[in-house]
N, CA, C and O of each residue as an XYZ file, in Angstrom:
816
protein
N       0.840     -1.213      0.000
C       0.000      0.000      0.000
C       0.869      1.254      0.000
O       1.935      1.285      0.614
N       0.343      2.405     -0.776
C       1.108      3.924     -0.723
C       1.226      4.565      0.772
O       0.286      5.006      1.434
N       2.544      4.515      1.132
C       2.406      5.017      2.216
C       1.685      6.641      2.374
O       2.208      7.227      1.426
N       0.855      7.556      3.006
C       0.090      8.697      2.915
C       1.481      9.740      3.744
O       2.353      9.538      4.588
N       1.047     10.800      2.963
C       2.324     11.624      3.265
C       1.610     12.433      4.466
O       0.392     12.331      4.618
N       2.458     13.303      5.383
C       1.348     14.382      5.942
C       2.795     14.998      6.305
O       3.871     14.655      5.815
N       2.538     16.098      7.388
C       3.191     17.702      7.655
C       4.317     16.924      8.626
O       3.998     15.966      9.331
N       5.560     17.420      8.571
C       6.512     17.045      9.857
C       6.235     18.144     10.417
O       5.380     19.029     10.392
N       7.570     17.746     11.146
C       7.379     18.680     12.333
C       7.614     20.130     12.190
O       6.933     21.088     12.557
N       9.269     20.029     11.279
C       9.758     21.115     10.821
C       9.044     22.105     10.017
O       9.232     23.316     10.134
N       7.945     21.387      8.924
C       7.021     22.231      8.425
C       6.326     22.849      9.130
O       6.339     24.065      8.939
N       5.163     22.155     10.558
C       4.709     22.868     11.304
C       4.759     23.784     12.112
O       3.891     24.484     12.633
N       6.183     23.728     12.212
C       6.693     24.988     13.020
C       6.907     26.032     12.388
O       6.492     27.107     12.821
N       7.793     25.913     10.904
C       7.477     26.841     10.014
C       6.147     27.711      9.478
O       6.056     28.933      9.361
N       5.261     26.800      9.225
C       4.150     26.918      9.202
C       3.482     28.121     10.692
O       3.157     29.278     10.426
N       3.402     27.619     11.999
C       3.410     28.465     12.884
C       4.143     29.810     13.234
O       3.415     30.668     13.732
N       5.441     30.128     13.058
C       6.237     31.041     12.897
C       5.882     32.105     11.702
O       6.103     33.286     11.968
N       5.469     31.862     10.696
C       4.681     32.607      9.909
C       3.252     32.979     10.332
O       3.138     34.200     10.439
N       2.111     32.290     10.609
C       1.198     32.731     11.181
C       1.836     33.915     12.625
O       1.457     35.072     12.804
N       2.524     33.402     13.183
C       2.750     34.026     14.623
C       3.087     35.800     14.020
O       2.501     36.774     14.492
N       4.553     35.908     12.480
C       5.016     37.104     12.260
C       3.731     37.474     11.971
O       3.367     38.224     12.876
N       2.722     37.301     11.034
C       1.722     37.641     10.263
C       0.929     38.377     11.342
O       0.675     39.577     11.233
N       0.587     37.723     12.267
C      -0.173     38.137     14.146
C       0.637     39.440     14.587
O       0.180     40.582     14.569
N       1.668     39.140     14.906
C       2.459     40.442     14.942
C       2.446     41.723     14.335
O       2.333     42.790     14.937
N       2.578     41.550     12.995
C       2.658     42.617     11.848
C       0.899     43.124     12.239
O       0.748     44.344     12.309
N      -0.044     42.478     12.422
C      -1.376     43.207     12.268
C      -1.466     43.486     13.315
O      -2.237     44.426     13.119
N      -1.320     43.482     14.445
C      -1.883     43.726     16.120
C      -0.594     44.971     16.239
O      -0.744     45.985     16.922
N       0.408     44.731     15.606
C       1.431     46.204     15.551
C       0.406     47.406     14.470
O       0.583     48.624     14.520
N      -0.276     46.963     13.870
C      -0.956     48.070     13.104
C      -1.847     47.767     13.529
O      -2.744     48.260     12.845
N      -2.300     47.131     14.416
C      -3.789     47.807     15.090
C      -3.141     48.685     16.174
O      -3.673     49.761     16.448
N      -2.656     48.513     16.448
C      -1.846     49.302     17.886
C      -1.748     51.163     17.432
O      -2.192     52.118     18.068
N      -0.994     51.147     16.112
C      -0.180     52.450     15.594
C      -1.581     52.599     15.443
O      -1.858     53.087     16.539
N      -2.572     52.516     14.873
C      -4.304     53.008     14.610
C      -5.049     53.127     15.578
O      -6.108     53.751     15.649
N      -4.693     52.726     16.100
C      -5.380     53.154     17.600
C      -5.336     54.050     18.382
O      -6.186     54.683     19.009
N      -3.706     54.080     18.267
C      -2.975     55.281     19.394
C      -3.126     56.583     18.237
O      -3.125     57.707     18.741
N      -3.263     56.496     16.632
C      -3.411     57.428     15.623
C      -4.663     58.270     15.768
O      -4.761     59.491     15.638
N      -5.825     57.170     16.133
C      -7.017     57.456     15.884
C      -7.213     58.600     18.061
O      -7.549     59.749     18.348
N      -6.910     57.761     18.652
C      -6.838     58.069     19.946
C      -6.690     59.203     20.216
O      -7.450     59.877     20.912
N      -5.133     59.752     19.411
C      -4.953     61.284     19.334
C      -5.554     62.239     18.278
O      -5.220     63.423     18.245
N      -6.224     61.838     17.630
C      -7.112     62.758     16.785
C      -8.573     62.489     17.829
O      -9.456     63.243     17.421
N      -8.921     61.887     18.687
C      -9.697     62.275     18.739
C      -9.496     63.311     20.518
O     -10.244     64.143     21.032
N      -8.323     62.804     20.925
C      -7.917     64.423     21.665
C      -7.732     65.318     21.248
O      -8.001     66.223     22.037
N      -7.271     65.748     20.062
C      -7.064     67.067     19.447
C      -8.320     67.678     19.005
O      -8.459     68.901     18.996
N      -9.569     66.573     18.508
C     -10.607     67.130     18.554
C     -11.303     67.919     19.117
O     -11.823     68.985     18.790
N     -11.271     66.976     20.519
C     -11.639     67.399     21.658
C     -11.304     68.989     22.251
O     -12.052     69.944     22.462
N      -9.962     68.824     22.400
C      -9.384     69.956     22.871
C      -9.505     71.490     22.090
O      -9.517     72.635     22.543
N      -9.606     70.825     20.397
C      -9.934     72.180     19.781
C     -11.310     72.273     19.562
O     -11.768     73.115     18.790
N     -12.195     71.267     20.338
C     -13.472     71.758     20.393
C     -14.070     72.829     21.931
O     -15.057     73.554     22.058
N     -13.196     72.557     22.672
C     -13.300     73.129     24.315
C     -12.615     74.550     23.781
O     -13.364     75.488     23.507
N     -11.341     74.669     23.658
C     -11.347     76.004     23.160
C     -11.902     76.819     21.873
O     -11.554     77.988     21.708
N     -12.806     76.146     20.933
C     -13.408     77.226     20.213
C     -14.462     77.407     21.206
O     -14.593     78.574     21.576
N     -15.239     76.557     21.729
C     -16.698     76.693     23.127
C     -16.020     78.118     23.478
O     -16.455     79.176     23.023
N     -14.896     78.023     24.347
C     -14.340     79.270     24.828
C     -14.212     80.288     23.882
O     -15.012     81.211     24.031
N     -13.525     80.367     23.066
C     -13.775     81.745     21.833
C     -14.453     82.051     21.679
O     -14.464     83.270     21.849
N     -15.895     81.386     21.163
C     -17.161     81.954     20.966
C     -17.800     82.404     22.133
O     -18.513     83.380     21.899
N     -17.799     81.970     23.542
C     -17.948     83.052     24.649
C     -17.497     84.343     24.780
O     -18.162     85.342     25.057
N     -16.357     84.255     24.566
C     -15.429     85.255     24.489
C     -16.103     85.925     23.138
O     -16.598     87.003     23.467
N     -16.231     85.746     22.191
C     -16.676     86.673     21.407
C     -17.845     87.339     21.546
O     -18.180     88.400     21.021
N     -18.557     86.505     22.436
C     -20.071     86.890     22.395
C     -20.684     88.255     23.766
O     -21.648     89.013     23.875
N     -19.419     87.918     24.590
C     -19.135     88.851     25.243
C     -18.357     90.170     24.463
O     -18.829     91.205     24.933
N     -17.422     90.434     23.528
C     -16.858     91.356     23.121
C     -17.688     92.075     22.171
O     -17.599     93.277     21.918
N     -18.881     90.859     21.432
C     -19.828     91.583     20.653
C     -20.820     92.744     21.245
O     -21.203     93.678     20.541
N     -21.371     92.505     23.270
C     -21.997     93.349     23.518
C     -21.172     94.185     24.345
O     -21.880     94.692     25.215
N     -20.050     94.519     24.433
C     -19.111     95.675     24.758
C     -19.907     96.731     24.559
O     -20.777     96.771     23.690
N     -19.583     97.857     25.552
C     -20.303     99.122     25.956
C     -19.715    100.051     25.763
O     -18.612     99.784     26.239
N     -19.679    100.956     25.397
C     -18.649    102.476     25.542
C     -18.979    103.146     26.698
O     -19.077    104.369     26.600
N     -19.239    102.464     28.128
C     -19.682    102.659     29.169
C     -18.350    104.119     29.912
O     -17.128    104.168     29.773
N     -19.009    104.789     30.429
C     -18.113    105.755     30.698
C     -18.705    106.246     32.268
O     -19.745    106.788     32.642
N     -17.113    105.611     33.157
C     -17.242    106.134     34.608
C     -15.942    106.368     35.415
O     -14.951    106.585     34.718
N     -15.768    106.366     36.703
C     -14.516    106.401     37.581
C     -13.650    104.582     37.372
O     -14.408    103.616     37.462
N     -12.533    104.387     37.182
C     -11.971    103.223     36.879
C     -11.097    103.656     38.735
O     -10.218    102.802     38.848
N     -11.081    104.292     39.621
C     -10.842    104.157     40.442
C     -11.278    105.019     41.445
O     -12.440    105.423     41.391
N     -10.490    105.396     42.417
C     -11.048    105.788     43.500
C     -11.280    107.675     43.060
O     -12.092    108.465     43.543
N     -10.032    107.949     41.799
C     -10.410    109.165     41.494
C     -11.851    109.617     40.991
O     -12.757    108.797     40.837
N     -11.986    110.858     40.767
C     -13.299    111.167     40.338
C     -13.348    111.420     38.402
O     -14.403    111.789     37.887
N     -12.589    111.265     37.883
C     -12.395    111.445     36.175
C     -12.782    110.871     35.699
O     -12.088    109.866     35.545
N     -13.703    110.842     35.229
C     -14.454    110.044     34.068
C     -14.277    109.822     32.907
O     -14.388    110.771     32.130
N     -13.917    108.396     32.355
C     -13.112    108.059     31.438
C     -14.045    106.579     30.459
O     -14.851    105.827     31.007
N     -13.776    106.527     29.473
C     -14.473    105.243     28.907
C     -13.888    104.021     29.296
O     -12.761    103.870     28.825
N     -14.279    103.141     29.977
C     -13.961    101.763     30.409
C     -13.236    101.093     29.730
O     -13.455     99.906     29.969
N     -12.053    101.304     28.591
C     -11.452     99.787     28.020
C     -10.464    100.259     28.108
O     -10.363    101.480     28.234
N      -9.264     99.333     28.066
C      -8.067     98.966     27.849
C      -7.933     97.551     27.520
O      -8.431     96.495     27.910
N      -7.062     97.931     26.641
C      -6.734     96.338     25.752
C      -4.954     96.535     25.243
O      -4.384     97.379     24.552
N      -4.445     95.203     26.038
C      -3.246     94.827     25.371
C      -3.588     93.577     24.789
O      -4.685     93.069     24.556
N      -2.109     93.081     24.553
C      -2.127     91.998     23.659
C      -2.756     90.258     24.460
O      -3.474     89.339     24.066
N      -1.925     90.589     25.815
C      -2.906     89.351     26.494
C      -3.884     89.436     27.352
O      -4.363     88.431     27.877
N      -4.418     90.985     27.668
C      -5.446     91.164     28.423
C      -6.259     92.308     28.401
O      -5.676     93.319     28.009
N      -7.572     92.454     28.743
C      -8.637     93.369     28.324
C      -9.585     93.503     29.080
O      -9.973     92.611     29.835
N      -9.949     94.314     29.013
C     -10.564     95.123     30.388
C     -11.863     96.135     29.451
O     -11.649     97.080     28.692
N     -13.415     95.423     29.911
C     -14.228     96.203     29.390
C     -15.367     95.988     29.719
O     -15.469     95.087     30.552
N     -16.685     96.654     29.264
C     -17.664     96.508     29.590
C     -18.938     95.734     28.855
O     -19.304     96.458     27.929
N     -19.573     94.790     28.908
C     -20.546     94.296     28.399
C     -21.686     93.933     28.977
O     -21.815     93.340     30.047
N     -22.537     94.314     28.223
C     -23.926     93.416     28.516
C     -24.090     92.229     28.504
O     -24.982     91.920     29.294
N     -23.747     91.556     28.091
C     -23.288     89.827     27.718
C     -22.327     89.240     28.590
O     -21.464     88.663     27.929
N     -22.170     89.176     29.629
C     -20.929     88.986     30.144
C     -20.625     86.930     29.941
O     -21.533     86.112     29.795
N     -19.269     86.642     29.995
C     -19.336     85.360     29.175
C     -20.055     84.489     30.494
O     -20.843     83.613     30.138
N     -19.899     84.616     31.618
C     -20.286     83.754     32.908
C     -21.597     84.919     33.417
O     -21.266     85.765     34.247
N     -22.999     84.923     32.917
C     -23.806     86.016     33.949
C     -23.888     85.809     35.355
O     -24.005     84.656     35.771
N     -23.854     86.543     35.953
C     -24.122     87.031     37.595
C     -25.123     86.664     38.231
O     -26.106     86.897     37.528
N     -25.482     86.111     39.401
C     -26.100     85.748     40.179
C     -27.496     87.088     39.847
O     -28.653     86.807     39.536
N     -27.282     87.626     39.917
C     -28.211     89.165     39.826
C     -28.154     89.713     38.611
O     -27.144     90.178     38.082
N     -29.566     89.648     38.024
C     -29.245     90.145     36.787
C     -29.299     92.053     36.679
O     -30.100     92.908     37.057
N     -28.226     92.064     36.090
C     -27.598     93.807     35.894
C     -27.527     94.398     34.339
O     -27.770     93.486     33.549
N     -27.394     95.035     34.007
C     -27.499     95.816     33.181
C     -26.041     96.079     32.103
O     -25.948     95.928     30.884
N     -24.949     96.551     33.174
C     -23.456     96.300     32.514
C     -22.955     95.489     33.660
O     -23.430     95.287     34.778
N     -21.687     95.013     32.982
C     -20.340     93.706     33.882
C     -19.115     94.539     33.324
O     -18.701     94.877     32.215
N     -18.785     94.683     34.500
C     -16.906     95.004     33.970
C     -16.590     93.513     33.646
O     -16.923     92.526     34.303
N     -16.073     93.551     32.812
C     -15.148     91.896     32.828
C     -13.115     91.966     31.851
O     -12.608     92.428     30.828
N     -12.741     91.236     32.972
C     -11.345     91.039     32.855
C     -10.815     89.985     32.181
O     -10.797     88.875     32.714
N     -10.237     90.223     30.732
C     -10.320     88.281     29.997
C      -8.246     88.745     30.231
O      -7.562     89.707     29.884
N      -7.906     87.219     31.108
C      -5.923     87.626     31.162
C      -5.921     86.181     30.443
O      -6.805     85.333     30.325
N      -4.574     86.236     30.008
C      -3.706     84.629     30.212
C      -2.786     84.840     30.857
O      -1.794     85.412     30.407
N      -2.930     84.289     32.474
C      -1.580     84.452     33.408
C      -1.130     83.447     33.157
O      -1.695     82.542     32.544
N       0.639     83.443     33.859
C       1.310     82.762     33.650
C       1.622     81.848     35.649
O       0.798     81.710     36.553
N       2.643     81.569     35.618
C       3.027     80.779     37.144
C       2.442     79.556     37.233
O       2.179     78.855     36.255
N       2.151     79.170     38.768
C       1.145     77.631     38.847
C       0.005     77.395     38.806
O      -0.529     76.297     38.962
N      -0.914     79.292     38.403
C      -2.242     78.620     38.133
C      -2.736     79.559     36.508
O      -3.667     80.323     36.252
N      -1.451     78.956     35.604
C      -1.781     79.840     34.345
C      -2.967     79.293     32.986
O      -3.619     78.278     32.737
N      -2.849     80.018     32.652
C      -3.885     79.899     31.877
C      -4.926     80.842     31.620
O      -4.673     81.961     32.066
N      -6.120     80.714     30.981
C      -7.089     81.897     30.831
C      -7.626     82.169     32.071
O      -7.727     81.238     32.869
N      -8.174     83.842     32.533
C      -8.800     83.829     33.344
C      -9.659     84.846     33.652
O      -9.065     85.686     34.329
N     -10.949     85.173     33.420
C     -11.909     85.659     33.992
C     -12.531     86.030     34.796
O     -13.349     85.348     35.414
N     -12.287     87.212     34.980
C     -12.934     88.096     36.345
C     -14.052     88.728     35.901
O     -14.170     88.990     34.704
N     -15.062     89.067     36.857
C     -16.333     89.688     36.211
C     -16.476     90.742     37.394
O     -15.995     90.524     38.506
N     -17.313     92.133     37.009
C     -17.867     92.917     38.932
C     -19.193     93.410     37.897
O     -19.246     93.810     36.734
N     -20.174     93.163     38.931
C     -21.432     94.348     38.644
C     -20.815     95.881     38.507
O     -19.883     96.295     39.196
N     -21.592     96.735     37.370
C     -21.821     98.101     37.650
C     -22.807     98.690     38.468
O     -23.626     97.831     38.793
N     -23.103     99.948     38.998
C     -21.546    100.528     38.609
C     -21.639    100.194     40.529
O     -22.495     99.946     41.379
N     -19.783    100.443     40.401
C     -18.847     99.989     41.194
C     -17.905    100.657     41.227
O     -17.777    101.213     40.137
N     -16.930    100.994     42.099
C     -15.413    101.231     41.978
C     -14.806    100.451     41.887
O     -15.208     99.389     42.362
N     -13.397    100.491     41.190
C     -12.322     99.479     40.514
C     -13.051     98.304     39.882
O     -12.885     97.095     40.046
N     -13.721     98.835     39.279
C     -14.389     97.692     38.675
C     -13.959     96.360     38.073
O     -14.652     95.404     37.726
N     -12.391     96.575     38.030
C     -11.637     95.556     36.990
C     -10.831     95.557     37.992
O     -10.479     94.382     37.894
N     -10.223     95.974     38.938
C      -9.184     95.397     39.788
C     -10.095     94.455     41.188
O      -9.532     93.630     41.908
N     -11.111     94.724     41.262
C     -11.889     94.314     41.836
C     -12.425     92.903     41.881
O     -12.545     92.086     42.794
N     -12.704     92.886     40.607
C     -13.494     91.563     40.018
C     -13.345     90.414     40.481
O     -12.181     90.069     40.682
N     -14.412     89.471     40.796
C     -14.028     88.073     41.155
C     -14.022     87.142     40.110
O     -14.749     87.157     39.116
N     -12.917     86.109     40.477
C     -12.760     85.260     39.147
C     -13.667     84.346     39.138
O     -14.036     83.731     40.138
N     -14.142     84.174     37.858
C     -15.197     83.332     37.604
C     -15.167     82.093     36.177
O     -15.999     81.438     35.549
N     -13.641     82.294     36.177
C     -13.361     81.290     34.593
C     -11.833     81.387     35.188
O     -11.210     82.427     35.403
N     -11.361     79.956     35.411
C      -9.969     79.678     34.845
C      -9.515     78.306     34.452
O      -9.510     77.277     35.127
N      -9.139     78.506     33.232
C      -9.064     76.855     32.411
C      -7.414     77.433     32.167
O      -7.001     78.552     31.863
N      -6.680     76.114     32.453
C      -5.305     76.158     32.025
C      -5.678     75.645     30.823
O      -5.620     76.590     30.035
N      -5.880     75.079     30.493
C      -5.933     74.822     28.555
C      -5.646     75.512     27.114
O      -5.421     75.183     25.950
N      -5.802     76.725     27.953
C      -5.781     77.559     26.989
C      -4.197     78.159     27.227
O      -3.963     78.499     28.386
N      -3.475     78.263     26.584
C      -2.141     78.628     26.674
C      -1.666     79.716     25.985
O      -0.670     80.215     26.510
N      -2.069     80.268     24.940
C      -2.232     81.244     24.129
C      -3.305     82.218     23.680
O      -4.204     81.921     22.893
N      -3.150     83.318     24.202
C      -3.988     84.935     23.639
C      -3.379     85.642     23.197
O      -2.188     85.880     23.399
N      -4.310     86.243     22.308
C      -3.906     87.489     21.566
C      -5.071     88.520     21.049
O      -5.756     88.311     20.048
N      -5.178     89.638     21.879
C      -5.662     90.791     21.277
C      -5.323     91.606     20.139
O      -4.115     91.660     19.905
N      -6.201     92.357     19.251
C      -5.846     93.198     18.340
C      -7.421     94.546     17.949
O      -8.634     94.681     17.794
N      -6.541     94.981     17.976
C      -8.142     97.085     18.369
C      -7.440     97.447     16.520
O      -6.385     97.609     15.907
N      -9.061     97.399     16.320
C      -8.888     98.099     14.714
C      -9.492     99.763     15.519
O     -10.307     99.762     16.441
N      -9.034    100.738     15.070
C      -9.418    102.217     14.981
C     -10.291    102.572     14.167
O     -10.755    101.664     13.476
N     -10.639    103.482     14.024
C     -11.922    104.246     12.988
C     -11.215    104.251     11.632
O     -11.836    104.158     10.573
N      -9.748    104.375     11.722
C      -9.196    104.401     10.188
C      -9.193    103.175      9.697
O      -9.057    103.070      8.478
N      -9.337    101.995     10.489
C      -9.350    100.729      9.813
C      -7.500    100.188     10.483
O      -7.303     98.977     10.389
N      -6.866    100.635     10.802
C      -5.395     99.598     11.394
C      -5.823     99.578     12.779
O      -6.578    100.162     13.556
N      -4.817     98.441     12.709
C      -5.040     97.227     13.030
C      -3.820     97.752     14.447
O      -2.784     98.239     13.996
N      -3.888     97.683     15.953
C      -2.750     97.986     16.895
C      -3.008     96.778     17.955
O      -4.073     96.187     18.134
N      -2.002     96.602     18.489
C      -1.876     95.914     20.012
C      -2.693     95.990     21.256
O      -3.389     95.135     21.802
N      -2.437     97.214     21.564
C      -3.226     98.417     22.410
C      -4.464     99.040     22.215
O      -4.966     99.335     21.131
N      -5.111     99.296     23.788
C      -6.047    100.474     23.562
C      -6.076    100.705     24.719
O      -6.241     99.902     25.638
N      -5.844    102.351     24.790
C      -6.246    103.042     26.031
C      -7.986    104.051     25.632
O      -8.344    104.880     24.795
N      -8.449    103.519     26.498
C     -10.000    104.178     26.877
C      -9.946    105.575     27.354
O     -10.980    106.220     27.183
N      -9.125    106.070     27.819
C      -8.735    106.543     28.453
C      -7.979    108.175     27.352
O      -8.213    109.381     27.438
N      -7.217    107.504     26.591
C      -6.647    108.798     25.480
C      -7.508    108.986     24.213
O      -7.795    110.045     23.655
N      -7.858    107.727     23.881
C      -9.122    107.251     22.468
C     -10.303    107.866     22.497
O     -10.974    108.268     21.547
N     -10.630    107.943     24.225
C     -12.380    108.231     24.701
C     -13.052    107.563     23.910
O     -14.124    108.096     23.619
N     -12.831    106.503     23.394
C     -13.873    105.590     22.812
C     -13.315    103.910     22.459
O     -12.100    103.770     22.314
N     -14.025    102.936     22.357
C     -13.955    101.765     22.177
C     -13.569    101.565     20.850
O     -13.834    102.486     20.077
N     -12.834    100.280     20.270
C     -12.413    100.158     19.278
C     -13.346     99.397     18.174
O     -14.168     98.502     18.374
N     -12.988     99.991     17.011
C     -14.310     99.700     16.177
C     -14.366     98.140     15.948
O     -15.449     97.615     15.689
N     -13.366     97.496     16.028
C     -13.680     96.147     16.283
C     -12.502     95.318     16.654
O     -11.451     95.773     16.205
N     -12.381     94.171     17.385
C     -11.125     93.376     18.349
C     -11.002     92.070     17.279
O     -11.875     91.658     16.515
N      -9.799     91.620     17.452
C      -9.451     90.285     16.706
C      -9.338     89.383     17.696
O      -8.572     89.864     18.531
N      -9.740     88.239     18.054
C      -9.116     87.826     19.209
C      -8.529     86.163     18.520
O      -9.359     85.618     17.793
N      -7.455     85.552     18.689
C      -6.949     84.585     18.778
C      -6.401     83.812     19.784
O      -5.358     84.168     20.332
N      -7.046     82.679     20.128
C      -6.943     82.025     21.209
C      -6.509     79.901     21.044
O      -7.169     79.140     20.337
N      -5.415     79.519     21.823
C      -5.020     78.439     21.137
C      -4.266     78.073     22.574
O      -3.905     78.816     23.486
N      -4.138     76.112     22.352
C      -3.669     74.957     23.491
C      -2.254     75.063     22.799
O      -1.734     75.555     21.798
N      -1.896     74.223     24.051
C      -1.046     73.131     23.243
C      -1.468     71.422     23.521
O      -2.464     70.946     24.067
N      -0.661     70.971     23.103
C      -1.665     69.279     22.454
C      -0.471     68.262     22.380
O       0.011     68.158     21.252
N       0.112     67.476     23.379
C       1.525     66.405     22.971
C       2.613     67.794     22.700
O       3.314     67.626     21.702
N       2.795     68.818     23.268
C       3.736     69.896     23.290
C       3.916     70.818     22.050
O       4.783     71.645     21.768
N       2.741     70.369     21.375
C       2.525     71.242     20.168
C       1.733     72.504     19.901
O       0.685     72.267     19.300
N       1.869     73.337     20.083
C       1.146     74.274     20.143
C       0.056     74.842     18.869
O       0.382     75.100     17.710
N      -1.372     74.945     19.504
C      -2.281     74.619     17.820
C      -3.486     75.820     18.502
O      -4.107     75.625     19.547
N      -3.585     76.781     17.824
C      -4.254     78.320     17.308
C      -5.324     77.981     16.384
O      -5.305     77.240     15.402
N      -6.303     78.703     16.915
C      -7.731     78.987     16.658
C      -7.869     79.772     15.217
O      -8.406     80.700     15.822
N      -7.867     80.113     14.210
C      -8.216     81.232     13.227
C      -8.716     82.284     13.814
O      -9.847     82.050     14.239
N      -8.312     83.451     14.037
C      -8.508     84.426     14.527
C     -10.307     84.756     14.085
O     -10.977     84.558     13.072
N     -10.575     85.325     15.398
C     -12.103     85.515     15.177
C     -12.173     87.208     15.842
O     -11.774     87.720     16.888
N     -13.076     87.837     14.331
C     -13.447     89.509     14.687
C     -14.189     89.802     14.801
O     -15.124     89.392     14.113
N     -14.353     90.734     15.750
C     -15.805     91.070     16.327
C     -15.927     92.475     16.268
O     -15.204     93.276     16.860
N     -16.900     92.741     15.507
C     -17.268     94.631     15.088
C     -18.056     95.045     16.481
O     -18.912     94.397     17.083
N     -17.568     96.155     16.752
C     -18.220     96.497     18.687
C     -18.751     98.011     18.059
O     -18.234     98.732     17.206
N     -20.176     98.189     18.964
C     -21.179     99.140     19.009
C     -20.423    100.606     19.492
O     -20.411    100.851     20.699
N     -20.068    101.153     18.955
C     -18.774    102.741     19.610
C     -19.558    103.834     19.695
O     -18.979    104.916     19.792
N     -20.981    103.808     19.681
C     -22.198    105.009     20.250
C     -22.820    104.449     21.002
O     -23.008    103.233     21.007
N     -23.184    105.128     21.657
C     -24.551    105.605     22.829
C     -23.919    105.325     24.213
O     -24.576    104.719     25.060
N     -22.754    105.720     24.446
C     -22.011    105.657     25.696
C     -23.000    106.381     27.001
O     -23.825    107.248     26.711
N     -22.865    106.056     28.010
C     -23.944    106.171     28.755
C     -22.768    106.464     29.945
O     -21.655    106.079     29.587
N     -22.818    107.110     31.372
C     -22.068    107.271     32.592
C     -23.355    107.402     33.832
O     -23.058    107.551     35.017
């Protein structure tokens, strides 16, 4: 009779050692897709929490006031804003966090400090008040946000860093604001968002 052939040993192991690389090679690319997919969907995330925040922030800068009173203990009456590049100081009807009591205007303070509790941060005070902006209690601070940037267009249309309320006597015809994380040590910015602000019917 034909003797029937079948697998030694050496084949089977061969045989196994290939299945085993083959196991390897795909569970290594499920791995890299995973951890690929994993971090896109933190970056999502994260640039979905800070636009949430921008659009507060804008929605507050949209009802900005040309509110005009004492910014301290003196008696001079001056229009409420100042704006540098990482912080701003002004008045709105909209304030991004409203008040226990509903009011009429909010001083509100938007910083990005720096040290061990940096990040964005939000102070708000009812009007009217004295020191209205040195005053303020904080009512927003997310370290997440790692990057601000202000920008005051003028009546001529350019574009500056600054605004004093104070030499201008009036609010700027409209703010740029850009706001951005960082993400795995990468640092990743919002598209700057502009907001045209109401510069009549100032009220004291």
């Amino acid at each position: 009779m034909r003797r029937e052939r079948g697998f030694t040993l050496l084949e089977l192991l061969i045989a196994l050692g290939i299945v085993g690389l083959l196991m390897t090679i795909a569970f290594s690319g499920l791995r890299v897709a995973m951890a690929a997919w994993t971090r896109g969907e933190d970056r999502a995330e994260a640039h979905q929490h800070v636009r949430a925040i921008a659009f507060t922030m804008a929605r507050a800068l949209g009802a900005a006031y040309p509110y005009r009173g004492a910014k301290g203990e003196a008696p001079e009456v001056i229009t409420l804003f100042n704006g540098a590049e990482q912080k701003l100081e002004f008045i709105t009807q909209a304030p991004p966090l409203p008040l226990q009591a509903p009011v009429a205007f909010t001083a509100v303070v938007i910083s990005l400090e720096s040290g061990e509790e940096q990040g964005l941060v939000v102070r708000e005070r009812a009007l009217p008040n004295r020191d209205p902006f040195t005053k303020g209690d904080i009512v927003m601070r997310d370290p997440a946000v790692t990057s601000l940037a202000f920008k005051f267009q003028n009546d001529d249309g350019e574009w500056g860093d600054t605004w004093d309320g104070q030499d201008q006597k009036a609010i700027p015809r409209a703010i740029s604001l850009t706001i951005g994380t960082t993400l795995n040590g990468k640092a990743q910015k919002l598209p700057p968002i502009t907001v045209t602000l109401r510069t009549t019917g100032a009220i004291r």
